[in-house]
C-alpha positions as CSV (number, residue, x, y, z in Angstrom):
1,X,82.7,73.1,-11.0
2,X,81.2,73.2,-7.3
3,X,82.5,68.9,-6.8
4,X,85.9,70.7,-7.9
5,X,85.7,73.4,-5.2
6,X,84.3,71.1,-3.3
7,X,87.1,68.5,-3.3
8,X,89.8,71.2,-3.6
9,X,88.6,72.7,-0.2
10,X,88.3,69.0,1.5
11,X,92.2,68.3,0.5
12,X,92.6,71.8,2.5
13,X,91.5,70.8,5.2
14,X,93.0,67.8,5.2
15,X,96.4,69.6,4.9
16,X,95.3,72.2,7.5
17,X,94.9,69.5,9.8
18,X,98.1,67.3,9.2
19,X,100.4,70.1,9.7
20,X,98.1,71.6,12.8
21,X,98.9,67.6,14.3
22,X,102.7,68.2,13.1
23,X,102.8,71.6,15.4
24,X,101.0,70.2,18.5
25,X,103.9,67.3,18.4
26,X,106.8,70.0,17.9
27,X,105.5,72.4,20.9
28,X,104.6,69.9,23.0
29,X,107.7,68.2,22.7
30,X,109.6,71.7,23.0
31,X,107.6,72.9,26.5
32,X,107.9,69.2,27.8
33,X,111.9,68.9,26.9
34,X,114.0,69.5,30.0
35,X,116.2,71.7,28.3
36,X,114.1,74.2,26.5
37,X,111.3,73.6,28.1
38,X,109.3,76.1,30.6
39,X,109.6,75.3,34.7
40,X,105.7,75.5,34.7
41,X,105.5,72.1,31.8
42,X,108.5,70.7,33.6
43,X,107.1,70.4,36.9
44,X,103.0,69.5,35.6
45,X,104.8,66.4,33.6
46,X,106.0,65.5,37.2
47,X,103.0,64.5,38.4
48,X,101.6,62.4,35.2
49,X,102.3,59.2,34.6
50,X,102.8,58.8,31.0
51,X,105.4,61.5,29.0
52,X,103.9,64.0,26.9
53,X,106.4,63.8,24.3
54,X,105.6,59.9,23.5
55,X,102.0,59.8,24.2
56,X,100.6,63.6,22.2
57,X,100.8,62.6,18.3
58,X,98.2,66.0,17.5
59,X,95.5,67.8,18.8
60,X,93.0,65.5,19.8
61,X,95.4,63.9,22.1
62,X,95.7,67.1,24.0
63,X,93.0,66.4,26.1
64,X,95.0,64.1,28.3
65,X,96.5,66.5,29.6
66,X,92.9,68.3,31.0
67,X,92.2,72.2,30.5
68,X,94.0,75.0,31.3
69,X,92.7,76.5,34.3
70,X,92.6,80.4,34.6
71,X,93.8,80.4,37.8
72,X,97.3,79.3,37.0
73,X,98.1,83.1,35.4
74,X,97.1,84.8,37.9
75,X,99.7,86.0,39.8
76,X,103.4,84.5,40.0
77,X,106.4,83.6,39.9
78,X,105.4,84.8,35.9
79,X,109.1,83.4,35.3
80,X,107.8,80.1,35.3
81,X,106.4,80.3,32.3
82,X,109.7,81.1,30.5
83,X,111.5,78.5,28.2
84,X,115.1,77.7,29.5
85,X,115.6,78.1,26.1
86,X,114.7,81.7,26.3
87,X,116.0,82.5,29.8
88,X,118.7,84.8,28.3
89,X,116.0,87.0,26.5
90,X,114.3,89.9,27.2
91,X,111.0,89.0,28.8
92,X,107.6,91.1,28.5
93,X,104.9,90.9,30.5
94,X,101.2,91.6,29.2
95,X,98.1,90.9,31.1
96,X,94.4,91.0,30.0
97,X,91.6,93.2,31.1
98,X,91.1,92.2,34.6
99,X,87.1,92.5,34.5
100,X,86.9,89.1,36.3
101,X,89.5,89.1,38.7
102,X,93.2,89.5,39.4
103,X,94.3,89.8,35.5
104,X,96.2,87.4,33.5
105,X,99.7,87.4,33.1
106,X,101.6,86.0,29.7
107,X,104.9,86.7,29.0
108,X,105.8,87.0,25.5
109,X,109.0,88.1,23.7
110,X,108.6,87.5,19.7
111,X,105.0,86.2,19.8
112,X,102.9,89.7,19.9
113,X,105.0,91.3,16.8
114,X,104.7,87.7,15.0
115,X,101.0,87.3,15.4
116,X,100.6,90.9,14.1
117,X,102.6,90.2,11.0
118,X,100.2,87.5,10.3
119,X,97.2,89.4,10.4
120,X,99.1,92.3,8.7
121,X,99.1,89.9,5.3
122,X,95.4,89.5,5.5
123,X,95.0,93.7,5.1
124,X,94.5,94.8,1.7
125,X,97.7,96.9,0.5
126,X,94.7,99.3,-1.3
127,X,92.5,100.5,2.2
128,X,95.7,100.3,4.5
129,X,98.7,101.4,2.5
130,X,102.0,100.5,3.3
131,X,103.7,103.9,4.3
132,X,100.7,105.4,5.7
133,X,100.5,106.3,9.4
134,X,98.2,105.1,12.1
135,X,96.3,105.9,14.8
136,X,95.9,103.4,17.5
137,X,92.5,104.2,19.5
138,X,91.9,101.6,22.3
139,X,93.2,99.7,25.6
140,X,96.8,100.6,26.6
141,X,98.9,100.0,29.8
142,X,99.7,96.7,30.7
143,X,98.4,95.3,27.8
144,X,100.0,94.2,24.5
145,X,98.0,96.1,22.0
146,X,99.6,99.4,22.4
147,X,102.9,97.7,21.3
148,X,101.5,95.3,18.8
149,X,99.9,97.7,16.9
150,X,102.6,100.1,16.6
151,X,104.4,97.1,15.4
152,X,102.3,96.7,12.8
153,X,102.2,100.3,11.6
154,X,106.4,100.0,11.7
155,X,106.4,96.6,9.6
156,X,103.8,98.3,7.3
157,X,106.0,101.0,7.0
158,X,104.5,103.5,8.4
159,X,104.4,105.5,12.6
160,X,101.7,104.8,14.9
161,X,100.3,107.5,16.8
162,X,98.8,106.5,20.6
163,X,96.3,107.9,22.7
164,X,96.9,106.6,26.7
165,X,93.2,104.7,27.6
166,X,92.6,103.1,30.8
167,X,89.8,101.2,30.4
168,X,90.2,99.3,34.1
169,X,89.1,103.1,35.3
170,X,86.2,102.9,33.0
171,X,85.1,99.7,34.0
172,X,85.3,101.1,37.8
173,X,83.2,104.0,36.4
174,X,80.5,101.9,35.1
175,X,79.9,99.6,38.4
176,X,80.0,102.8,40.3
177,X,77.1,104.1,37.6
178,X,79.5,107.2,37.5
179,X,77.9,108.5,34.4
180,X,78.7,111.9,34.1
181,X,82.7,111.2,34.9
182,X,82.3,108.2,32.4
183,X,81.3,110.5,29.5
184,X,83.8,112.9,30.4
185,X,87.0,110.7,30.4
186,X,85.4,108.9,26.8
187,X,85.6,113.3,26.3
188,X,89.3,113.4,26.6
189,X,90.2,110.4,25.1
190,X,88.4,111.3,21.8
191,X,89.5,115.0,21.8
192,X,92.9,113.7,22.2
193,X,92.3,111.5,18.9
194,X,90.9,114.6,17.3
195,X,94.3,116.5,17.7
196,X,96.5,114.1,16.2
197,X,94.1,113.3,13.7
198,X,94.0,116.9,12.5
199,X,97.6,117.3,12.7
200,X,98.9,114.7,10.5
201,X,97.5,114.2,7.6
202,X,99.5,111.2,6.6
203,X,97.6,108.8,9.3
204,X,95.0,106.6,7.4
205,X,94.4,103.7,9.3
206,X,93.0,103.2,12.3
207,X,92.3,100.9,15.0
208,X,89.7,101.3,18.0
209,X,86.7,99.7,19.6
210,X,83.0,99.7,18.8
211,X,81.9,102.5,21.2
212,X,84.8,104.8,20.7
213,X,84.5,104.4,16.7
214,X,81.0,105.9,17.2
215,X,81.8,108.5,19.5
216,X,84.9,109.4,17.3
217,X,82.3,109.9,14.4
218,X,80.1,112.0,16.1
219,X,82.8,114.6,16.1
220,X,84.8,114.2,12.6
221,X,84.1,112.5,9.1
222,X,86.8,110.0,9.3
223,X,86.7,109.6,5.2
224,X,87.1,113.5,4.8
225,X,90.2,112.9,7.1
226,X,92.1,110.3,4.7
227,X,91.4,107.1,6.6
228,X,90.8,104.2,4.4
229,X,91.2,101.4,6.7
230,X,89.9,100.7,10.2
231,X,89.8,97.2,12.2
232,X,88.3,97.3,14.9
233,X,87.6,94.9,17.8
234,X,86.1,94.9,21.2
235,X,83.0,93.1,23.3
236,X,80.5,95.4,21.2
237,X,81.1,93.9,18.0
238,X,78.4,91.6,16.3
239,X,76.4,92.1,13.2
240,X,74.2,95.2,13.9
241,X,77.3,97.5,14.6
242,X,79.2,95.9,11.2
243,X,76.4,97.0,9.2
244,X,75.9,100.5,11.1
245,X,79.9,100.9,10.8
246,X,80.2,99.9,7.0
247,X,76.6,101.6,6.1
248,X,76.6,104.6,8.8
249,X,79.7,105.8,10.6
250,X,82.2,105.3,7.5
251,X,81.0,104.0,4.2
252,X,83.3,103.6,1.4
253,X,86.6,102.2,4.3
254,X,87.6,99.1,4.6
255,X,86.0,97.7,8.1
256,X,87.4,95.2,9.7
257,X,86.1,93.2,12.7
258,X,88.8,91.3,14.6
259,X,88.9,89.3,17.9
260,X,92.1,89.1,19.6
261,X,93.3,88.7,23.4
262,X,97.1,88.3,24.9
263,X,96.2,84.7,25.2
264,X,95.4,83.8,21.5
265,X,97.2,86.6,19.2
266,X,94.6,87.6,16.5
267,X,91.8,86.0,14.3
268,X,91.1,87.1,11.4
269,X,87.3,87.5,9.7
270,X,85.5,86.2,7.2
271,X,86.4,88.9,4.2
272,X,82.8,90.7,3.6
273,X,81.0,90.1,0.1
274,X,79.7,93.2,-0.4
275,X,77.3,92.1,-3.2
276,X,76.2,89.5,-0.2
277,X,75.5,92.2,2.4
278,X,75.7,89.6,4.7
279,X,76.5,91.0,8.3
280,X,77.5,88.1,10.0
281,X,80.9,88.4,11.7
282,X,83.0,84.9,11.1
283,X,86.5,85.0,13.0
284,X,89.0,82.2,12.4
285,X,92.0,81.5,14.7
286,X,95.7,82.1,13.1
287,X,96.4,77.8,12.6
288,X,97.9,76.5,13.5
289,X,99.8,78.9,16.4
290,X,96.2,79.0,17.6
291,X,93.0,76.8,17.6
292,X,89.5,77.3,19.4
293,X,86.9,74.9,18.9
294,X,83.1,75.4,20.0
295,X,81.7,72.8,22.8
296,X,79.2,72.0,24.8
297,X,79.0,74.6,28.0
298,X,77.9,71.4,30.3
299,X,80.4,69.0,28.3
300,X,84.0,70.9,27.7
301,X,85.4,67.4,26.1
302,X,82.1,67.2,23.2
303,X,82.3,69.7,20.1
304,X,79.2,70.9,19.3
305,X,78.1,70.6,15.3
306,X,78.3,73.2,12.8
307,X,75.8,75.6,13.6
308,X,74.9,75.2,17.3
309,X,75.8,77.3,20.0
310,X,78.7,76.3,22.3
311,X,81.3,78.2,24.5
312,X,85.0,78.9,23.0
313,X,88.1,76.6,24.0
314,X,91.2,77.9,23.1
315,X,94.3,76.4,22.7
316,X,97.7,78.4,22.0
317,X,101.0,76.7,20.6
318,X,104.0,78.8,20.1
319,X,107.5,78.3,20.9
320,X,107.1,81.1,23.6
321,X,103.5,80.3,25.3
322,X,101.5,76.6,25.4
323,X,98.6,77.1,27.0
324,X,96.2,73.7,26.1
325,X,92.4,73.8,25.9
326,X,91.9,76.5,27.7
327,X,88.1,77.6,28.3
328,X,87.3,81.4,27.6
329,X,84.3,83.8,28.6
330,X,83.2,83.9,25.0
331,X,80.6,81.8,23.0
332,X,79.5,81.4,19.1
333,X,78.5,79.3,16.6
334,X,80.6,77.0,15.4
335,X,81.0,77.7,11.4
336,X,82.4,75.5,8.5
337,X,85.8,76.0,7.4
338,X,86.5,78.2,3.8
339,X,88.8,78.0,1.2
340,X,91.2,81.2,3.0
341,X,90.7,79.3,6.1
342,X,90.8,75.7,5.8
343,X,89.6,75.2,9.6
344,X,87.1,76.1,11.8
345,X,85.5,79.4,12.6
346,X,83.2,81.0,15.5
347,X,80.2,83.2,14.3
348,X,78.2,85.5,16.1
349,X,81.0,85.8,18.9
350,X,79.9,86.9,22.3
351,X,80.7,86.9,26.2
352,X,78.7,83.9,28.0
353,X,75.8,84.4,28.7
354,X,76.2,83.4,32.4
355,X,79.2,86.4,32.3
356,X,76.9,89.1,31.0
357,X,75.5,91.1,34.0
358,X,78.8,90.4,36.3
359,X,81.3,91.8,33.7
360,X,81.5,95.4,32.9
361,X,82.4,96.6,29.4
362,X,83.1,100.4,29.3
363,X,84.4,101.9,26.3
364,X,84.5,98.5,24.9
């Protein structure tokens, strides 16, 4: 039985990975095409001297193209990053946190309801029930979230109720070690979730960070309120705050941990064995519109082996947004693929090390 499961995932994989090569060659060939390609691809396949389309047959081949280098989303025109062959459409804008600078910039049009879809199917229809309401807890403003999230709750069939959080004012808070006005914003955030969360009773799911799930507890018994189902994401999330969520703040919901950004969409975890009581957080990338693979901090070209330490390089391929082996802030282990996720997965996720004392995390 286990050489079965054994061979059965290895064909997986296998699979996983043919049609990840197929979608590298389809994007690639779609941003480097002159007529539906993006004025940013257009004018970097300018200065190579081989063509993208002929020379990219799937992944690997990606790095001849170098990393993606932060600085190139900083700032504008952001209309180079358009497809001609979305010119005529509405264009959004979304950026990321700005902790380390001027913040990113991606525009997106389809790409943040799609990726939430996606994740969507991996929810269990018994802790977040189609129909139900949600309350979305966490970053607003300029980023995606706000709207991804409601478009969740609207494809789920249900309304998603908002509370406004800055958390760039936070984060200004924190360097300035203003406690006192810290706590009292954090306050008036949660007593704004309070009030809605009294008010409807139809609202039981729920998505927020780390810290503000803990403060929000402090003040209510979610699971005497009717939520069943909270995911939950932010920089505080590892394996002692899974187990103090699923054992402390709100046993008997459905917890789950996701990493996301407006660069990658969302990955999805490792679904918890409860009979395991492993607390180990495992996040897999949505393959094949996404891909991060662990590798050496000192060597960005070398993947590290299953099990060692090494820093995230993500790489995003949708129709909208290409963005090749791009280095982020964050670092894991690298982790073996599983039969729901034929590919590999990052445990133990964390901000760099070398990012840790310059980068301030506020309600995150």
């Amino acid at each position: 039985m286990v050489e079965i499961l054994e061979n059965t995932l290895t064909n997986e994989i296998r699979k996983a990975r043919q049609l990840l090569d197929v979608h590298v060659r389809e994007i690639v060939a779609w941003h480097f095409d002159p007529a539906t390609g993006c004025p940013f691809w257009l004018n970097f396949a300018t200065g190579l001297d081989f063509d993208p389309r002929k020379e990219i047959g799937g992944y690997d081949d990606l790095k001849i193209l170098g990393h993606f280098e932060d600085s190139w989303l900083r700032g504008g025109p952001v209309r180079r990053w358009v497809p001609k062959a979305f010119a005529h459409r509405p264009i959004s804008i979304f950026e990321t946190g700005g902790s380390t600078g001027v913040p990113k910039s991606r525009i997106n049009i389809e790409d943040f309801r799609t990726d939430y879809e996606l994740f969507g199917e991996t929810l269990d229809d018994a802790t977040f029930p189609k129909g139900s309401d949600w309350l979305m807890l966490g970053p607003t403003g300029p980023r995606r979230l706000r709207l991804a999230i409601e478009h969740l709750a609207q494809v789920r069939g249900g309304i998603a109720f908002h509370v406004d959080l800055d958390p760039r004012w936070v984060g200004k808070l924190v360097k300035a070690q203003r406690w006192e006005e810290m706590e009292a914003y954090k306050t008036h955030v949660i007593n704004q979730a309070l009030t809605i969360l009294r008010a409807h009773d139809t609202i039981h799911c729920l998505f927020t960070t780390p810290k503000l799930l803990e403060s929000l507890c402090e003040k209510i018994d979610l699971v005497r309120a009717g939520i069943r189902g909270i995911f939950c994401g932010g920089t505080e999330m590892n394996a002692q705050f899974h187990r103090f969520a699923r054992e402390e703040l709100v046993p008997g919901v459905d917890f789950v941990p996701v990493y996301g950004n407006t660069l990658m969409g969302l990955a999805a975890p490792r679904p918890f064995d409860p009979a395991v009581r492993d607390y180990t957080i495992t996040y897999y990338a949505p393959a094949p519109r996404a891909i991060f693979e662990l590798v050496d901090p000192g060597d960005l070209d070398r993947s590290v082996d299953y099990g060692e330490t090494g820093r995230v390089v993500l790489t995003t391929l949708t129709r909208e947004f290409f963005m090749p082996r791009f280095p982020e802030r964050d670092e894991g282990e690298r982790t073996e693929p599983i039969a729901r996720f034929p590919w590999d997965g990052v445990s133990n996720l964390r901000m760099l090390s070398s990012l840790e004392a310059s980068v301030a995390v506020g309600v995150y």
